[in-house]
C-alpha positions in Angstrom: -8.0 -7.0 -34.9 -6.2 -6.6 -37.7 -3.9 -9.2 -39.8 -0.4 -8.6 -38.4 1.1 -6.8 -41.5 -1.2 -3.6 -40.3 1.0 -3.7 -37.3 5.0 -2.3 -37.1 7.2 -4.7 -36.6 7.7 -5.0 -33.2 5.6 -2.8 -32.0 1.7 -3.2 -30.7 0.8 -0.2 -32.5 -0.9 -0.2 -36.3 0.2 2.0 -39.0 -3.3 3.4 -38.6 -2.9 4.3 -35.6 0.7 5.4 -35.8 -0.4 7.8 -38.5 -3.0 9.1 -36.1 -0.9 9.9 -33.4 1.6 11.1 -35.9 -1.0 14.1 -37.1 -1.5 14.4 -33.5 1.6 15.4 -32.0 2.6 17.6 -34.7 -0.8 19.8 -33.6 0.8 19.6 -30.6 4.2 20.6 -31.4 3.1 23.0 -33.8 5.5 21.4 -36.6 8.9 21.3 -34.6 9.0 18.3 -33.6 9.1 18.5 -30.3 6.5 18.6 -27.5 7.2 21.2 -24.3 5.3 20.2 -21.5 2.8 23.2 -21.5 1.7 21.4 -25.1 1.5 18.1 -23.4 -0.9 19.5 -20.9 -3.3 20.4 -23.6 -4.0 16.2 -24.0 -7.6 15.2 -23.5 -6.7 12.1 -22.2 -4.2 14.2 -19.5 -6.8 16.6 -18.4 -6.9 17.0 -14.7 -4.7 14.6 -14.0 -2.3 15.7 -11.6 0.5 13.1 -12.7 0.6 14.9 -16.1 4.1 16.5 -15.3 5.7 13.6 -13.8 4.5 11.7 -17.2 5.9 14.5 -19.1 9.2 13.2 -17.2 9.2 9.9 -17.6 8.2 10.0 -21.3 11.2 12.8 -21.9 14.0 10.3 -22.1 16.5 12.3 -22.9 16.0 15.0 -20.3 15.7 18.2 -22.3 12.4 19.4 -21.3 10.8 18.1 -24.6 9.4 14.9 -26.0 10.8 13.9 -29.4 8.3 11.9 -31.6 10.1 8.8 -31.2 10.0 9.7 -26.8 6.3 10.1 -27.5 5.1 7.1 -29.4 7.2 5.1 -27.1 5.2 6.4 -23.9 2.6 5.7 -25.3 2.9 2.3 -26.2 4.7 1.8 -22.9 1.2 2.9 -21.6 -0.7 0.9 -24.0 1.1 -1.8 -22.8 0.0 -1.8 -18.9 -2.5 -4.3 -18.9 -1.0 -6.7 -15.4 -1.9 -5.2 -12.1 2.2 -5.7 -11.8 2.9 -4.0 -14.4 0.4 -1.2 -13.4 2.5 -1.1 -10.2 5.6 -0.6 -11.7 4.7 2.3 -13.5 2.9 3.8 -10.5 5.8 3.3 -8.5 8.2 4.9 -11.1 5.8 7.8 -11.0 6.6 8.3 -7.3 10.5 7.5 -7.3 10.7 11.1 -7.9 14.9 10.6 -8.0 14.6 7.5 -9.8 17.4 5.5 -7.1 15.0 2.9 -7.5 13.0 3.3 -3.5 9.8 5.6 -2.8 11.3 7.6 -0.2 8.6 9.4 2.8 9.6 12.5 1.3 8.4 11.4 -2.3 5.4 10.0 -1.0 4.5 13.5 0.6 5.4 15.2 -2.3 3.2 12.8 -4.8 0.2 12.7 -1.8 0.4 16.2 -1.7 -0.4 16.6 -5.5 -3.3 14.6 -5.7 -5.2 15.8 -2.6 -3.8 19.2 -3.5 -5.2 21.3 -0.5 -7.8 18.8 1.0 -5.1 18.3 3.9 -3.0 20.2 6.1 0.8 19.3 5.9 0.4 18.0 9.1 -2.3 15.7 8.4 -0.1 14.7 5.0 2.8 13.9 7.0 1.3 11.7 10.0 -0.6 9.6 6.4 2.9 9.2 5.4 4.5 8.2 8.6 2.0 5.5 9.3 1.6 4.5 5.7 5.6 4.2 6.0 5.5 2.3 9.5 2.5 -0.2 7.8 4.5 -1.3 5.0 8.1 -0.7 5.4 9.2 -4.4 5.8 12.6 -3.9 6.3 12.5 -0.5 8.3 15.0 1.2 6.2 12.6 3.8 5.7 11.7 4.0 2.4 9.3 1.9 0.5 11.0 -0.9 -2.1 8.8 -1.7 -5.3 8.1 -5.1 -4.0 6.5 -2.8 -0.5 5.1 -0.3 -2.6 3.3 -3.1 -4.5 1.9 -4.5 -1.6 0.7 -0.9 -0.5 -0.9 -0.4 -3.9 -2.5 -3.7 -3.6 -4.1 -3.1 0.2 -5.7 0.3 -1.1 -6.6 -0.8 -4.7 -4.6 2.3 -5.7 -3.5 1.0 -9.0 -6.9 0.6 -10.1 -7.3 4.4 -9.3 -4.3 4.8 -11.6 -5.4 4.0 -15.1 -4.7 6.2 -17.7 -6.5 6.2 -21.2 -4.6 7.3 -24.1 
């Protein structure tokens, strides 16, 4: 709640906070400026969270195993920003288009089911979960799960409620 001059320009994050962060990350990357993912693990906010490394993807831009400064405050706002159940769809279905070709493929779904419920199922019992689940909402049976169809999914199990992350 602050007048909007405590705010950067175009950006829904306060110089206070900014600063914040700012002494934060350089804990994390121990003064070179870049954040590995092992670092990025060490987050509070991250613990247990089996998405962490996908988030450590998606916040990596650039692709070379490290966040930059500018990588991180962006992800962050990014997630700051996710207030819409669509929007809290999107992100949860970039989080599972593992090869980013812009579909949730069964195999991704396996993959991204088999992190969170770790060993709590066989691979058997995974796979039939993601054959049905496929079946259910797979509109236009090409197989794979559009975000439109994943949103639908996400919205008959209340998934991206499940989803939130707090920063």
């Amino acid at each position: 709640m602050g007048n909007s001059s405590s705010r950067i320009p175009g950006e829904g994050i306060s110089k206070k906070e900014l600063e914040r962060m700012h002494r934060r990350f350089q804990r994390l990357s121990n003064g070179t400026e870049r954040v590995g993912l092992a670092a990025f693990q060490t987050v509070p906010e991250l613990a247990g969270n089996p998405f962490v490394p996908r988030i450590f993807q998606l916040f990596d831009v650039n692709k070379d195993g490290n966040i930059s400064w500018q990588e991180f405050t962006a992800g962050v706002e990014y997630l700051g920003k996710l207030s819409t159940d669509e929007e809290k769809s999107m992100f949860a279905f970039q989080l599972y288009d593992l090869d980013a070709n812009g579909f949730v493929s069964a195999n991704e779904l396996f993959q991204m089911l088999k992190l969170l419920m770790g060993r709590a199922l066989s691979d058997a019992q995974l796979d039939q979960i993601v054959r049905s689940t496929v079946a259910e909402h797979d509109e236009d049976g090409d197989g794979q799960l559009s975000p439109s169809e994943f949103s639908k999914l996400l919205s008959a199990s209340d998934l991206e409620h499940k989803l939130a992350i707090n920063f």
